[in-house]
VEXLONU-948033 format. One line per 10 residues: for each residue z, x, y of C-alpha. Coordinates in Angstrom, 3 decimals, decimal comma, padded with zeros to 6 digits. Each point is the difference from the previous one (the first is absolute). Layout:
Z:X:Y; ...
//
This chain:
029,320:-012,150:037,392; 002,299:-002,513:-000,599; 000,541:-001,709:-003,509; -000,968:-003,084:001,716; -003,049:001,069:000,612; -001,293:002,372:-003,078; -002,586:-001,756:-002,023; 001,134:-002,001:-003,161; 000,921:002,416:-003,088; 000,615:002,919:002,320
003,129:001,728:-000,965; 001,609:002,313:002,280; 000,818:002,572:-002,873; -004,013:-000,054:-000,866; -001,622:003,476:000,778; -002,575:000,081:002,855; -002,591:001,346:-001,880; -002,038:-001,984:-002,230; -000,442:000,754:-003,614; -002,985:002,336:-000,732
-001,565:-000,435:-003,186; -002,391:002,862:-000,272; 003,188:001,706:-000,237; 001,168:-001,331:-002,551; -002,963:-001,269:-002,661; -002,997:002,129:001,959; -001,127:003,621:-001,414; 003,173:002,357:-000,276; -000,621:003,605:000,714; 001,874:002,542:-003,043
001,168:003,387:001,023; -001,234:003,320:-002,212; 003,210:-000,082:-002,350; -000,942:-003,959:-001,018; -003,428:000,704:-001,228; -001,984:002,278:-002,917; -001,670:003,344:-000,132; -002,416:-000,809:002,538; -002,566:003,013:-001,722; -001,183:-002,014:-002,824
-000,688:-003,164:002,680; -002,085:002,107:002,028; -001,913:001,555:-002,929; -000,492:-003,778:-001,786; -001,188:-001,992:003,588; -002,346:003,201:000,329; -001,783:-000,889:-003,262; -000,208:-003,314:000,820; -001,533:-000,277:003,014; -002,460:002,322:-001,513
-000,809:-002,152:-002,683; -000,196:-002,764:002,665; -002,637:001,645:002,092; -001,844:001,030:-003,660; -000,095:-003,836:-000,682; 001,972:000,673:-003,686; 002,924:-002,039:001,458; 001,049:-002,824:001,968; 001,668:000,061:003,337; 002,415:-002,783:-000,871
002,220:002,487:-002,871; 000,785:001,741:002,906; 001,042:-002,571:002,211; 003,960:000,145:-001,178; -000,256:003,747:001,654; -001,561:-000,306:003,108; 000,485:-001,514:003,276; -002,009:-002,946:001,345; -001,505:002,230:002,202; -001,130:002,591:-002,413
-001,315:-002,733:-002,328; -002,235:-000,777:002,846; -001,377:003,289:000,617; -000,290:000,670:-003,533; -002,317:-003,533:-000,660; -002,067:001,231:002,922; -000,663:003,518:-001,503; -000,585:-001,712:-003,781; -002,714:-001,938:001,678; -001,900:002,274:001,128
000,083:001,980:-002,891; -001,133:-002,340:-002,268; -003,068:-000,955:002,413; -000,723:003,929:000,052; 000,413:-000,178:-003,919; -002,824:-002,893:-000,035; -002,357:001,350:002,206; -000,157:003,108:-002,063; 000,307:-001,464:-003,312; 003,077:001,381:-001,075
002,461:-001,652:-002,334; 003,829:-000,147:000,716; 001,526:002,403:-002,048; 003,630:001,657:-000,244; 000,198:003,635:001,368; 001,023:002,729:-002,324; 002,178:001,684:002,325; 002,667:002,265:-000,025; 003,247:000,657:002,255; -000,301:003,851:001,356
003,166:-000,615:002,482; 002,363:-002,544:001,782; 002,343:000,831:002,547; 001,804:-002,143:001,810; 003,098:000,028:002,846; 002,243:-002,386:001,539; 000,281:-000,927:003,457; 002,931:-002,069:000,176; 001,543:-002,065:-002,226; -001,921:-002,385:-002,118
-002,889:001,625:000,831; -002,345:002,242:-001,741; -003,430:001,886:001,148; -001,900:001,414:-002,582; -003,957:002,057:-001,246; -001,299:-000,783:-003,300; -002,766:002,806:-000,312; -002,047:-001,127:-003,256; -002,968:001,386:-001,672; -002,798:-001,927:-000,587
-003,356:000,356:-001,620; -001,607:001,627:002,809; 002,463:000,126:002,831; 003,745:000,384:000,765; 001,144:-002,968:001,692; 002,904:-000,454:002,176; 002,186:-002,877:000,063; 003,131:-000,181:003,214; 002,265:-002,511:-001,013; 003,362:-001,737:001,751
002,348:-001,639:-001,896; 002,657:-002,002:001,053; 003,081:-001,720:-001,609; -000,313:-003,671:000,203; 002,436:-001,931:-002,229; 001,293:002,809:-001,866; -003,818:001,159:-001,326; -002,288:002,487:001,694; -002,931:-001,593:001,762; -003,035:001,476:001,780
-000,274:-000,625:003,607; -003,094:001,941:000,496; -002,859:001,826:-001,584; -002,650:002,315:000,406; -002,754:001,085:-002,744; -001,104:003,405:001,530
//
């Protein structure tokens, strides 16, 4: 192309692609040497969502430490408990639990898959969580109340 012929404010130096912002200002993923422990995480986001689906706290404290998609799932599953909860007559209440084991490994970088095995009153529950780094804090992508 000519320089006749290139559209006003074209310069021939510019670069050919165009400027991508997500790069730039969107979510930044953070390798394993950026970021915390990623134990106490898992043990802490384990409690909570517990104490979510027990009505004794609300889904929004969490929201900082989850993904969009997790929040969803997570709103979903609080429903329904709570309608279970008023059917049968039973209050929200917090759940005396406590942490028998957490183990956890690493995929690749940034990335963390990890079991929170917890006792509760009359069951052990387990909890599979993923965490991700996401602007230099850990994040979960995804998880599962077994």
């Amino acid at each position: 192309m000519s320089n006749a012929t290139k559209p006003l404010g074209a310069s021939s130096t510019a670069s050919a692609e165009p400027f991508d912002s997500e790069r730039f200002f969107g979510v930044q993923t953070s390798s394993n040497r950026e970021l915390p422990d990623p134990e106490p995480m898992l043990v802490n986001l384990a409690r909570c969502v517990l104490e979510v689906l027990a009505g004794a706290r609300e889904l929004d404290q969490m929201m900082r430490w989850v993904t969009q998609e997790v929040y969803t799932v997570l709103l979903r599953r609080a429903v329904l408990a709570q309608r279970a909860r008023q059917v049968k007559g039973v209050r929200p209440h917090r759940p005396q639990l406590a942490v028998l084991r957490t183990t956890w490994s690493s995929p690749r970088d940034g990335v963390v898959e990890g079991v929170v095995i917890v006792q509760m009153q009359a069951r052990v529950r387990a909890i599979a969580l993923r965490l991700e780094g996401l602007d230099h804090r850990w994040r979960a992508s995804a998880v599962s109340v077994l």
